[in-house]
C-alpha positions as CSV (number, residue, x, y, z in Angstrom):
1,X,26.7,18.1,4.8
2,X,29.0,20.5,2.6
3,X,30.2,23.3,4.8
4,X,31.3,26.5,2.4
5,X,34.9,27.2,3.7
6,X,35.9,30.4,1.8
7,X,33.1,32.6,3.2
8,X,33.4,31.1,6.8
9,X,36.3,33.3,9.7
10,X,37.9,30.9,11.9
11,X,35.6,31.0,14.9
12,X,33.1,30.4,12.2
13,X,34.2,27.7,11.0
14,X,35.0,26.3,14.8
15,X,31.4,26.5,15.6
16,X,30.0,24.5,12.4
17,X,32.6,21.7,13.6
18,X,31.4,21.8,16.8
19,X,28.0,21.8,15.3
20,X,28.4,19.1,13.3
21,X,29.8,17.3,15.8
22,X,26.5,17.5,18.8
23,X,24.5,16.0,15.6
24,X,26.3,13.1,15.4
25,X,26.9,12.2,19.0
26,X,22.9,13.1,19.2
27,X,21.9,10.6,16.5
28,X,24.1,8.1,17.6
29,X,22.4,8.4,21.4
30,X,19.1,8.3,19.2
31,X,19.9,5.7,17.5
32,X,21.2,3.7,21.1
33,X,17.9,4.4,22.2
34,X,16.2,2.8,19.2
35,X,18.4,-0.2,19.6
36,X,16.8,-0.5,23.2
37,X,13.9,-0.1,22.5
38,X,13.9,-2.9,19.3
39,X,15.4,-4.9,22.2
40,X,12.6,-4.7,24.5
41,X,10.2,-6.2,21.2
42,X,7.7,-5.0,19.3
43,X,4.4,-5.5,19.4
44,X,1.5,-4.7,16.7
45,X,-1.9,-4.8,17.1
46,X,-4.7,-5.3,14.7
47,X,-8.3,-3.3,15.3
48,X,-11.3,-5.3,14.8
49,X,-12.0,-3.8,11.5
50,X,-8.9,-4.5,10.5
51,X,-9.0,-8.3,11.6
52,X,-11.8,-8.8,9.7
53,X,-10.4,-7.1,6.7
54,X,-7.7,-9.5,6.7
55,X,-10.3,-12.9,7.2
56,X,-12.1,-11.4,4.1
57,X,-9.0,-10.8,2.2
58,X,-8.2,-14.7,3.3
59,X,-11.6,-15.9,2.3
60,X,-11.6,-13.9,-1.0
61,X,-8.3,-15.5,-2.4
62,X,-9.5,-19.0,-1.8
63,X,-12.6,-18.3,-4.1
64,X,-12.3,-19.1,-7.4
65,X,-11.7,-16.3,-9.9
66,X,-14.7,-17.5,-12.5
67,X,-18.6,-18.6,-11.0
68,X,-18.4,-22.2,-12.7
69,X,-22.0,-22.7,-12.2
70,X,-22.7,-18.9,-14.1
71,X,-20.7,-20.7,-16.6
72,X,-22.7,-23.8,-17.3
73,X,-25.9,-22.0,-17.1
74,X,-24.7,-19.9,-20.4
75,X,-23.0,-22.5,-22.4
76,X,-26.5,-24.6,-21.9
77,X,-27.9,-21.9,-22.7
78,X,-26.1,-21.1,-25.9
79,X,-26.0,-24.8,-26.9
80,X,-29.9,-25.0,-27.2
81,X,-30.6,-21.3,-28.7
82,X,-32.3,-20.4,-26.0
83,X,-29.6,-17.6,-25.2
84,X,-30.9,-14.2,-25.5
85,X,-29.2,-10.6,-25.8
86,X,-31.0,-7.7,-24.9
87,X,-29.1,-5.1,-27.4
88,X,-30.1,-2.0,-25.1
89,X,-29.2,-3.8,-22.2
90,X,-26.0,-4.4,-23.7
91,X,-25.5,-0.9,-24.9
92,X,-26.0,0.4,-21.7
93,X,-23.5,-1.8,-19.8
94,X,-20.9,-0.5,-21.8
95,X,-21.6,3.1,-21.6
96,X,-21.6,2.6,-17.9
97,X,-18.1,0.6,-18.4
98,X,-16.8,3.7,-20.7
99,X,-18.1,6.2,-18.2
100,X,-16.1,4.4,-15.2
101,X,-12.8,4.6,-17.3
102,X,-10.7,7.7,-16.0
């Protein structure tokens, strides 16, 4: 904290010492009373909702990224010509896609 000096009379500039100085010795006994209270231990606890966030968010990263089975089905499906493609369908998934972009 800059104090301007050249404005300031000498009971002026006695008071912002004094100032200065109660903010420190309060955020020291602040900061004491953190240190207790970090000494007693901390304790967090987790609502339900977000207990079972974090079992989903478990169970999600142990899936695998790509459905292997969706997988087979096409390349079977492409193998014997039997894959088709609906143009319009197509069109219209990726006007929805375009329409999601920001």
């Amino acid at each position: 904290m800059a104090i301007e000096i050249n404005s300031l009379s000498r009971g002026a500039l006695q008071n912002a010492v004094e100032s200065t100085s109660a903010n420190r010795t309060s955020a020291s006994t602040a900061s004491g009373t953190r240190s207790a209270a970090s000494a007693q231990g901390d304790s967090v606890s987790l609502t339900q909702s977000a207990t079972q966030l974090q079992s989903l968010e478990q169970k999600i990263s142990q899936m695998p990224v790509v459905d292997a089975q969706q997988v087979e089905s096409v390349q079977r499906a492409m193998a014997t010509g039997s894959f088709n493609i609906d143009p319009e369908k197509s069109a219209e998934n990726l006007l929805f896609m375009e329409r999601a972009l920001p």
